[in-house]
TORLODREN-189377 format. One record per residue (C-alpha): residue number from 1; chain; residue in one letter; x, y, z. Coordinates in nm, 2 decimals, always signed. Each point is the difference from the previous one (the first is absolute). Last residue first. Layout:
<atoms>
num/chaine/residu/xx/yy/zz
NUM/A/A/X/Y/Z
...
</atoms>
This chain:
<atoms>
num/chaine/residu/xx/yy/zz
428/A/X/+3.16/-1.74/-0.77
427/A/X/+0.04/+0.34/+0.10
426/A/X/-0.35/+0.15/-0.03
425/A/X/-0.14/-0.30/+0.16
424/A/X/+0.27/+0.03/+0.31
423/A/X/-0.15/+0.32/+0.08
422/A/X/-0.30/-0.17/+0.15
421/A/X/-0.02/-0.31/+0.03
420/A/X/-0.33/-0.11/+0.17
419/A/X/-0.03/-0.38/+0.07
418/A/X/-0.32/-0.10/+0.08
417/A/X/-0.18/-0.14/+0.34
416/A/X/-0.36/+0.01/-0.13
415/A/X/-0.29/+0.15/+0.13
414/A/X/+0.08/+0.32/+0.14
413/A/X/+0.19/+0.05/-0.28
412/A/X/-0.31/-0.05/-0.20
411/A/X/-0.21/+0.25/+0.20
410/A/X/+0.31/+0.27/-0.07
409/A/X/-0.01/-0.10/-0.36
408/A/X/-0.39/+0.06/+0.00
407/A/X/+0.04/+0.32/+0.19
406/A/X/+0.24/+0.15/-0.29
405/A/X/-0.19/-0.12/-0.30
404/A/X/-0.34/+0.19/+0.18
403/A/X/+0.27/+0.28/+0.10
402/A/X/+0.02/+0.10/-0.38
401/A/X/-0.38/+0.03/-0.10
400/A/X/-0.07/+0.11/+0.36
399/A/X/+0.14/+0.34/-0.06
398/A/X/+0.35/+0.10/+0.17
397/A/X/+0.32/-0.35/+0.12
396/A/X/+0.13/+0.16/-0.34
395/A/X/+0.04/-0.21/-0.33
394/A/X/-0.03/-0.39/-0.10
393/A/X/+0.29/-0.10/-0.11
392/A/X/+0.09/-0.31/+0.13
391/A/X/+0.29/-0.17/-0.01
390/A/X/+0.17/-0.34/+0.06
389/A/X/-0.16/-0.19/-0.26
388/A/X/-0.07/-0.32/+0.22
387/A/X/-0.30/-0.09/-0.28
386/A/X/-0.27/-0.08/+0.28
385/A/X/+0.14/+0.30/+0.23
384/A/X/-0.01/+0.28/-0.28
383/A/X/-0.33/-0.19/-0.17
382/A/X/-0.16/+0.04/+0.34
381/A/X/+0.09/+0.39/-0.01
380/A/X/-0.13/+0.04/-0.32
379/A/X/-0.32/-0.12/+0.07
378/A/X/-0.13/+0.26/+0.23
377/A/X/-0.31/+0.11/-0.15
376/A/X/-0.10/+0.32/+0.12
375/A/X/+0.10/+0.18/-0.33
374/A/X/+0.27/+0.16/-0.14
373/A/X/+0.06/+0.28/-0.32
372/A/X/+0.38/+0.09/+0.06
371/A/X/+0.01/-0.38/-0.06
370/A/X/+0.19/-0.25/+0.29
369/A/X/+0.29/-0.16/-0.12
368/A/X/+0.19/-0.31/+0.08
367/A/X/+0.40/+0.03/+0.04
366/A/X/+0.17/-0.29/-0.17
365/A/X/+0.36/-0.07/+0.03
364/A/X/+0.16/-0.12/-0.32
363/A/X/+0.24/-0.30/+0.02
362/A/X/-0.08/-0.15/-0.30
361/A/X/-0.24/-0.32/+0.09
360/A/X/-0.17/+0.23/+0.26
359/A/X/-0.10/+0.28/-0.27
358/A/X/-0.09/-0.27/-0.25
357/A/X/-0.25/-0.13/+0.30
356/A/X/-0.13/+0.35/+0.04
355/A/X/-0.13/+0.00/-0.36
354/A/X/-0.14/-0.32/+0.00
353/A/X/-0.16/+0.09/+0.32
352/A/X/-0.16/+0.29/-0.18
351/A/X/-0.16/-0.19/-0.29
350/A/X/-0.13/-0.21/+0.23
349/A/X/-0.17/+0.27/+0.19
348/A/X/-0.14/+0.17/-0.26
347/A/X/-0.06/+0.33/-0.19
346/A/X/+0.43/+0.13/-0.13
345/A/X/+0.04/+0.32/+0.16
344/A/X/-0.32/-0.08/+0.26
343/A/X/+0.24/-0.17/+0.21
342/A/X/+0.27/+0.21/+0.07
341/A/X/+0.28/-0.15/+0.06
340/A/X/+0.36/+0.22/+0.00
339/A/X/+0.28/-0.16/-0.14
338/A/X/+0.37/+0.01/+0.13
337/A/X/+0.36/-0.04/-0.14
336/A/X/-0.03/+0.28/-0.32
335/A/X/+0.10/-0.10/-0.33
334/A/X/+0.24/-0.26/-0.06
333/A/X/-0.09/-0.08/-0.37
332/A/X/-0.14/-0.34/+0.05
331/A/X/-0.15/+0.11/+0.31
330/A/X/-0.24/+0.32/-0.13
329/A/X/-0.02/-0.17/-0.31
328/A/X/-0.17/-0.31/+0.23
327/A/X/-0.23/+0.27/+0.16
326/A/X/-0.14/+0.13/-0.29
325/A/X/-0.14/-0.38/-0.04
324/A/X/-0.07/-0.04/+0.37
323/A/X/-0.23/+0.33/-0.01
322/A/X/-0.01/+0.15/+0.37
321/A/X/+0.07/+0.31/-0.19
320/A/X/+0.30/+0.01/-0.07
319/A/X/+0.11/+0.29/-0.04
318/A/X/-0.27/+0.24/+0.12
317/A/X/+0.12/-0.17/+0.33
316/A/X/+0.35/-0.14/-0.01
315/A/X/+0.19/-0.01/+0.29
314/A/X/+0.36/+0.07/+0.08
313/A/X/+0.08/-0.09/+0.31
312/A/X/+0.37/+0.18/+0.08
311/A/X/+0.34/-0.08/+0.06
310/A/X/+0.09/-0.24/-0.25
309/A/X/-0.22/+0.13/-0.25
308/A/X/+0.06/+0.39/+0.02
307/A/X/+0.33/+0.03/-0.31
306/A/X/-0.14/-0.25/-0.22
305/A/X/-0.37/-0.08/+0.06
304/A/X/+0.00/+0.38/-0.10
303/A/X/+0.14/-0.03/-0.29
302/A/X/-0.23/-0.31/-0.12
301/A/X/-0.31/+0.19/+0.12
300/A/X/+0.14/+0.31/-0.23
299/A/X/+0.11/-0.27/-0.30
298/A/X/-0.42/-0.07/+0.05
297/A/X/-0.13/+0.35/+0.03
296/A/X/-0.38/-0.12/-0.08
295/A/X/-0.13/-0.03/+0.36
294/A/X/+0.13/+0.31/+0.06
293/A/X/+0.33/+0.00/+0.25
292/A/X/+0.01/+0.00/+0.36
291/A/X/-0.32/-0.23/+0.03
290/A/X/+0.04/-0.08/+0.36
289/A/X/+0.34/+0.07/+0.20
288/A/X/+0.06/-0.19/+0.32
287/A/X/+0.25/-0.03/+0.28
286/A/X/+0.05/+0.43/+0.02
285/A/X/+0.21/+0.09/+0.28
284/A/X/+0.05/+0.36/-0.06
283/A/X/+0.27/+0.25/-0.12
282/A/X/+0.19/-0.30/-0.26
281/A/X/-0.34/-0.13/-0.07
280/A/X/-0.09/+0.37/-0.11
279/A/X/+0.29/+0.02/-0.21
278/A/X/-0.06/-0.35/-0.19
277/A/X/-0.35/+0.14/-0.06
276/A/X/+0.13/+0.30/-0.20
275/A/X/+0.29/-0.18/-0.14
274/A/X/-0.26/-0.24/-0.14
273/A/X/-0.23/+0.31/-0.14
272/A/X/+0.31/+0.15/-0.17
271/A/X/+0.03/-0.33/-0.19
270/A/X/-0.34/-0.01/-0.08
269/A/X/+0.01/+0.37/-0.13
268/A/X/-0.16/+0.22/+0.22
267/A/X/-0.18/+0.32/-0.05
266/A/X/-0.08/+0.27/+0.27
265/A/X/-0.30/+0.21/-0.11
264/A/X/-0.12/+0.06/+0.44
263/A/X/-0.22/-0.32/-0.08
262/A/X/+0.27/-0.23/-0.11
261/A/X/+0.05/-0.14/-0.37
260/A/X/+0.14/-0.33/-0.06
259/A/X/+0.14/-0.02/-0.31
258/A/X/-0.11/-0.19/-0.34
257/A/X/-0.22/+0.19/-0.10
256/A/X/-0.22/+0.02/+0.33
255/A/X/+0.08/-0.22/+0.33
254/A/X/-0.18/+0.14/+0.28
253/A/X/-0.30/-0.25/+0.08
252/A/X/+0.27/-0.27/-0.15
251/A/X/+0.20/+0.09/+0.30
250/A/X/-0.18/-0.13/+0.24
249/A/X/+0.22/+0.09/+0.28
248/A/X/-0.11/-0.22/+0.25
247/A/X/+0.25/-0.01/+0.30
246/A/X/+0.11/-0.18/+0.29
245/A/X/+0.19/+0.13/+0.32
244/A/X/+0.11/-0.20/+0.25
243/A/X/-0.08/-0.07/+0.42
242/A/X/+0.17/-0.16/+0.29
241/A/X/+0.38/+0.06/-0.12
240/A/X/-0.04/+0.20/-0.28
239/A/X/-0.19/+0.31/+0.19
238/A/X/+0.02/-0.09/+0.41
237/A/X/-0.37/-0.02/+0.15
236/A/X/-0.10/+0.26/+0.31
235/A/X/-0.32/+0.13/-0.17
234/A/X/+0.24/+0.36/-0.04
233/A/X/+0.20/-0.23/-0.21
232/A/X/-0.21/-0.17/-0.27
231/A/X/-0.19/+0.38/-0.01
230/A/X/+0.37/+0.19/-0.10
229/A/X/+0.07/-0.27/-0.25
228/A/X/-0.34/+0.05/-0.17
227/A/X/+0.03/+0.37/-0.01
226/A/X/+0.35/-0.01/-0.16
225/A/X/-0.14/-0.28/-0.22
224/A/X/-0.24/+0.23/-0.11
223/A/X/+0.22/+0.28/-0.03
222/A/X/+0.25/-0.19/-0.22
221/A/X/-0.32/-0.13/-0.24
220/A/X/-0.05/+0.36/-0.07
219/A/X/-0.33/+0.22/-0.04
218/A/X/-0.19/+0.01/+0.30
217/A/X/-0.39/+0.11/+0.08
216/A/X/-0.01/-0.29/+0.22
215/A/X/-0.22/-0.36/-0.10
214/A/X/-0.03/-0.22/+0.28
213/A/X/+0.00/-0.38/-0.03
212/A/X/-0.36/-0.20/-0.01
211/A/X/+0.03/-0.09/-0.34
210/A/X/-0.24/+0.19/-0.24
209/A/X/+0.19/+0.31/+0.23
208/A/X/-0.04/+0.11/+0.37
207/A/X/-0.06/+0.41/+0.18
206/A/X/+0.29/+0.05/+0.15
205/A/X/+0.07/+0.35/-0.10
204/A/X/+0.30/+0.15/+0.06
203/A/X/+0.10/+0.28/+0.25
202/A/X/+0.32/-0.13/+0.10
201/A/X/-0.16/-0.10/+0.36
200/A/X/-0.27/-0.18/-0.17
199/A/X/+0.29/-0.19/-0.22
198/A/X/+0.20/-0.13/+0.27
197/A/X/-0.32/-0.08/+0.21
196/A/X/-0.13/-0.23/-0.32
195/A/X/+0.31/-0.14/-0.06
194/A/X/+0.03/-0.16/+0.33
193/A/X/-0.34/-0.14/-0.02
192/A/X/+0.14/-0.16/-0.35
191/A/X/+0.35/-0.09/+0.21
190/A/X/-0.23/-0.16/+0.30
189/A/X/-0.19/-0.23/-0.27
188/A/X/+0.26/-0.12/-0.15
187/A/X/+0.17/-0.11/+0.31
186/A/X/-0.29/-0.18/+0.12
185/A/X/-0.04/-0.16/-0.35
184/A/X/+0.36/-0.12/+0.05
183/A/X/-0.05/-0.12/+0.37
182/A/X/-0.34/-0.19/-0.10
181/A/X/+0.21/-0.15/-0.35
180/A/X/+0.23/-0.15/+0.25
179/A/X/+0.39/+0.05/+0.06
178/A/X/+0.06/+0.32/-0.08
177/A/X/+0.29/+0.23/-0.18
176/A/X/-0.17/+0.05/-0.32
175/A/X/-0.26/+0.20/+0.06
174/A/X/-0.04/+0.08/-0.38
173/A/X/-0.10/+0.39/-0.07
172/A/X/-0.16/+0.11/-0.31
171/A/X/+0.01/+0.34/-0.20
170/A/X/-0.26/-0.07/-0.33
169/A/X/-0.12/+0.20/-0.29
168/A/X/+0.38/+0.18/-0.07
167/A/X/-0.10/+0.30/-0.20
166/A/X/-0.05/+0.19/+0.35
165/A/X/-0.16/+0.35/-0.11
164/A/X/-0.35/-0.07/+0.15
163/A/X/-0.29/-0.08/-0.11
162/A/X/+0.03/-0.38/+0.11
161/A/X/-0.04/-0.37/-0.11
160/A/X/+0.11/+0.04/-0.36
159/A/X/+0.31/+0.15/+0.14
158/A/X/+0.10/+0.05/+0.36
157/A/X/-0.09/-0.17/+0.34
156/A/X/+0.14/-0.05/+0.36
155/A/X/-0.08/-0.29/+0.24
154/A/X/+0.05/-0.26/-0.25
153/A/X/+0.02/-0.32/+0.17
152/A/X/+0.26/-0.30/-0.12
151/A/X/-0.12/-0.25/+0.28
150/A/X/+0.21/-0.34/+0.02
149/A/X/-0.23/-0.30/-0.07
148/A/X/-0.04/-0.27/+0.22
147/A/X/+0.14/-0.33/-0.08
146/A/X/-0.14/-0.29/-0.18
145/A/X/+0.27/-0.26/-0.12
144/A/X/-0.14/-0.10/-0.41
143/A/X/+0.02/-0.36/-0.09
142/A/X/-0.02/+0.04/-0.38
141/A/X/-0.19/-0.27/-0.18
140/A/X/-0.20/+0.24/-0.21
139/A/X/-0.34/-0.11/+0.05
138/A/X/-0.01/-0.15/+0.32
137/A/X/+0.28/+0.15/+0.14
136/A/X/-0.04/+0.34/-0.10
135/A/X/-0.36/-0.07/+0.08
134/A/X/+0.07/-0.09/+0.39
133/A/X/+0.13/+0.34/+0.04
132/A/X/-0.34/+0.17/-0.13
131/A/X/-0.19/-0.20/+0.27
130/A/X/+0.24/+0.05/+0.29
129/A/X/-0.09/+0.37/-0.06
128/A/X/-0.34/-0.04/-0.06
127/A/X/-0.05/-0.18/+0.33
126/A/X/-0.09/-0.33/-0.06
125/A/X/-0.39/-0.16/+0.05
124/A/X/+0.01/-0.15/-0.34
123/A/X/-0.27/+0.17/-0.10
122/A/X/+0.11/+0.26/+0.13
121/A/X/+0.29/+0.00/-0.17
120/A/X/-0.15/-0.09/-0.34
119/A/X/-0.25/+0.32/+0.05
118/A/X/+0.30/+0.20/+0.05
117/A/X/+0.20/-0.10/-0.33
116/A/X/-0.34/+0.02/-0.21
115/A/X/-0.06/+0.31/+0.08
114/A/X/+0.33/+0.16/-0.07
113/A/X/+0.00/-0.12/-0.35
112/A/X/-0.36/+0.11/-0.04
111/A/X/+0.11/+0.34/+0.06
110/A/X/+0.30/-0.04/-0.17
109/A/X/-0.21/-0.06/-0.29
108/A/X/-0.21/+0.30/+0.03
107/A/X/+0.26/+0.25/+0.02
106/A/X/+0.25/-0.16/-0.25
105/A/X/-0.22/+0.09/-0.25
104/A/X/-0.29/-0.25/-0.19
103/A/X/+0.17/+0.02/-0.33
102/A/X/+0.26/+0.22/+0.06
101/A/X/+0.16/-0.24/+0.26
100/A/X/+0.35/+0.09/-0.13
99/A/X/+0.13/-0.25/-0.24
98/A/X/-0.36/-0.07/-0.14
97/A/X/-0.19/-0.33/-0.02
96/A/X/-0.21/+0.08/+0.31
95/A/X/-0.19/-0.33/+0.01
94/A/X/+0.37/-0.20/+0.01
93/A/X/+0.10/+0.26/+0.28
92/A/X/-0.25/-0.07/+0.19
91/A/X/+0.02/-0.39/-0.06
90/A/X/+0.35/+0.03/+0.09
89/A/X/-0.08/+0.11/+0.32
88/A/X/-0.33/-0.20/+0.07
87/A/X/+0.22/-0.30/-0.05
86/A/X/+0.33/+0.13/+0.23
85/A/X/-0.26/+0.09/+0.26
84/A/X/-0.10/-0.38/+0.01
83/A/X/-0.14/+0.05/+0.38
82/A/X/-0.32/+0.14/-0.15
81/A/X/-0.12/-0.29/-0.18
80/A/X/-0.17/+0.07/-0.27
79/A/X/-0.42/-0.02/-0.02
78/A/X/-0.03/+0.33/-0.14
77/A/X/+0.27/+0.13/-0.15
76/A/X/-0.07/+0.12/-0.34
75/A/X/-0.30/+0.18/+0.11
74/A/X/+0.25/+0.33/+0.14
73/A/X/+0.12/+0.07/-0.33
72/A/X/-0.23/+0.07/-0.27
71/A/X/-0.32/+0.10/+0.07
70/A/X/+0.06/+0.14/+0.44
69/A/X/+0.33/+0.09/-0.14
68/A/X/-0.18/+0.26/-0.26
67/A/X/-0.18/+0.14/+0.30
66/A/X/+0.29/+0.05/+0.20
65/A/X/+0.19/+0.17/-0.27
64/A/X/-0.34/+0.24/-0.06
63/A/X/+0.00/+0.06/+0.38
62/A/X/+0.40/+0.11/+0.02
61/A/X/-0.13/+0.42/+0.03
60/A/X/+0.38/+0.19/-0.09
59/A/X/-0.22/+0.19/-0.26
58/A/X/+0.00/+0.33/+0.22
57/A/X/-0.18/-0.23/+0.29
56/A/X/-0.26/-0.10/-0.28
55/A/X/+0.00/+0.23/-0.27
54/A/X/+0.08/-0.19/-0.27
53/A/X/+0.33/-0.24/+0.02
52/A/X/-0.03/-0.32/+0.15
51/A/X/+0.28/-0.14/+0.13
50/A/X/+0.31/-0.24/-0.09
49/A/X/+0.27/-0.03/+0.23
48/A/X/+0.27/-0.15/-0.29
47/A/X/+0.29/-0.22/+0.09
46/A/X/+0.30/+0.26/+0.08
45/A/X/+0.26/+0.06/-0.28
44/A/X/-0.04/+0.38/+0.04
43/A/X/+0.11/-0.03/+0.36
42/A/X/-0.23/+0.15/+0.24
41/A/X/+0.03/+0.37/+0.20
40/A/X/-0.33/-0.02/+0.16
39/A/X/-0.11/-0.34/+0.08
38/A/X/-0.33/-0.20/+0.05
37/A/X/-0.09/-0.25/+0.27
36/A/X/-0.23/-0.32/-0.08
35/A/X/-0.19/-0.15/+0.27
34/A/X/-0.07/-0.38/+0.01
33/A/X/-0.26/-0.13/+0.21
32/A/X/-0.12/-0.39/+0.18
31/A/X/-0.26/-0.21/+0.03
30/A/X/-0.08/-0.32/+0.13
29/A/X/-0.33/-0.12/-0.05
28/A/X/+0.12/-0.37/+0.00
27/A/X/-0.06/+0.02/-0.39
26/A/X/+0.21/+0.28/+0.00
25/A/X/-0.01/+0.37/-0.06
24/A/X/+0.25/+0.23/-0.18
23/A/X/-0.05/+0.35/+0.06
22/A/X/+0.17/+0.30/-0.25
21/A/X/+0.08/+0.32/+0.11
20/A/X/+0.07/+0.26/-0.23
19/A/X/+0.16/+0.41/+0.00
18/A/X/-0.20/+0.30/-0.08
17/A/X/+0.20/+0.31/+0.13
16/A/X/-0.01/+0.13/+0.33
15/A/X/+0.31/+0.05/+0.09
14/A/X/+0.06/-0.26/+0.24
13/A/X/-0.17/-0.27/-0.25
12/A/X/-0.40/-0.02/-0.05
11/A/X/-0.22/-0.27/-0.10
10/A/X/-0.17/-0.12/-0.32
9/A/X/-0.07/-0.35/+0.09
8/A/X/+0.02/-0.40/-0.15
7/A/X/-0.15/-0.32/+0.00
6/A/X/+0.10/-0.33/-0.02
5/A/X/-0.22/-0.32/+0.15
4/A/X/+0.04/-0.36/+0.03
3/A/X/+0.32/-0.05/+0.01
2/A/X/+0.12/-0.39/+0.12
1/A/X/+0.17/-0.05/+0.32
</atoms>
């Protein structure tokens, strides 16, 4: 159970950027990897991905930061015990020294973080899912019920994740109106085929975003919930009742001076840009709104928790930014009612639990996030059942980056007879 060996890899994410990979090995000769995904539109309180700079990969090259781990980081924990993740956790952070992994970046240590996590369940013989729920007991003494997560999927893309004129990043449907995760991804997965016919006989391209959704030449958030609508129906689903409508507007990727300023020169004030999205929920059944405000726009957050909060999710993304201290402003001043986990945001497991834990102890939902920048590596999905979060985001059934999550949630549904709410997560 001890660690014998650390090492680490310059790999690639979905788009072809540097990303790491870290390997843990055993005394047993068990071993085990941890990939690292990068995002697009991030939070500006994010830990730090450190890379190179130079001309390596157009400075985005992570082989100098792997190198300086292999001196300074990755000896430290040889000969620990690789079930005592909360040990290794701290001791990252301890090594690090900085608020935001800018020592060693967030990167590298998650890497490790990651790592160490699935080499302890194998060496356990657990799967990692029943692993990662045992350490919210074991650590935190929080008896957490698994369940299987509740697909948000973004079919349809805007923003920082397209070139077209949507200034929305994300539109997302929820199949709400199911019984098992297998019926709700098979839903999911009709509406995005759906989508694709609708748009092919419109004339729109269907060629996929960063995240697997399609990306039409389109320039309102009205039409694409129009086309979206029109797709959830022609696949034979009813809109609200079986299936929802999510968004992402990352609105700190358009919030400039103090107003929110649209592509076609349209400014917004914050309060104009709450009527705005209070309008479309009254047009369409929208159960979730990401990062409606910039991550900065604190009395906006606190407006908006107002007049959308009892009817809507309201999760914080660029907001929050899986960081547990940000976080507990967030709750003290009643700011959003759901957090989005993304796991390289803060750089370790532990780190993250604690973070999803203050979430469960406040009545928060949790979704847990993929990164515009993915990889194989299919943790996330085993952390949404081990941590009973609820929801996944995880992006379209398109490129195996995304379906990888999805086909390890339908193996561990297979697996395990777990409950599956559905809409009755948004509405708790």
């Amino acid at each position: 159970m001890k660690i014998k060996k650390i090492d680490a890899y310059e790999i690639l994410d979905s788009r072809g950027t540097p990303t790491i990979a870290a390997r843990v090995q055993l005394d047993n000769e068990i071993e085990e990897f941890g990939f690292v995904p990068s995002g697009a539109s991030t939070g500006s309180k994010e830990a730090v991905e450190k890379r190179d700079g130079g001309k390596s990969f157009n400075g985005k090259g992570v082989k100098g930061v792997i190198d300086e781990a292999d001196k300074n980081l990755f000896p430290q924990f040889l000969g620990m015990d690789v079930r005592d993740q909360l040990s290794i956790d701290r001791k990252i952070i301890e090594l690090d020294a900085t608020q935001n992994k800018a020592k060693f970046g967030a990167n590298v240590t998650l890497a490790l973080s990651l790592a160490v996590c699935k080499a302890a369940a194998s060496a356990e013989n657990k799967k990692l899912y029943l692993y990662i729920n045992s350490l919210f007991k074991n650590f935190f003494n929080l008896n957490i019920q698994m369940k299987m997560p509740l697909p948000m999927m973004n079919i349809l893309n805007g923003g920082a994740h397209a070139n077209n004129g949507l200034d929305f990043q994300e539109f997302m449907v929820q199949p709400v109106g199911f019984s098992s995760f297998k019926e709700g991804l098979t839903c999911g997965v009709e509406v995005f085929n759906s989508l694709k016919n609708t748009l092919n006989k419109k004339g729109f391209s269907t060629a996929v975003g960063d995240e697997g959704g399609f990306a039409p030449e389109i320039n309102s958030s009205e039409e694409a919930l129009s086309l979206i609508s029109e797709a959830i129906s022609s696949s034979g689903y009813k809109v609200d009742k079986e299936v929802t409508f999510a968004l992402d507007c990352a609105s700190t990727e358009i919030f400039k001076d103090g107003n929110y300023i649209f592509s076609d020169n349209n400014k917004m004030s914050n309060k104009e840009l709450i009527q705005y999205l209070i309008s479309l929920k009254s047009s369409y059944p929208i159960t979730s709104i990401e990062d409606g405000l910039d991550e900065n726009d604190w009395q906006g957050w606190a407006d908006l928790t107002n007049k959308m909060g009892k009817q809507t999710q309201l999760v914080g993304d660029d907001l929050f930014v899986t960081n547990k201290d940000i976080f507990q402003r967030g709750i003290q001043e009643n700011v959003a009612n759901s957090i989005l986990i993304k796991i390289n945001q803060i750089g370790t497991l532990t780190e993250t639990i604690e973070t999803i834990k203050l979430a469960k102890e406040n009545n928060y939902t949790t979704v847990i996030s993929h990164r515009s920048g993915e990889t194989e590596d299919s943790f996330i999905a085993d952390l949404a059942v081990g941590s009973g979060a609820g929801q996944i985001k995880t992006g379209a059934p398109s490129r195996s980056d995304r379906t990888s999550k999805y086909n390890r949630l339908l193996m561990i549904d297979a697996w395990e007879n777990l409950e599956f709410l559905g809409r009755s997560e948004l509405e708790q």
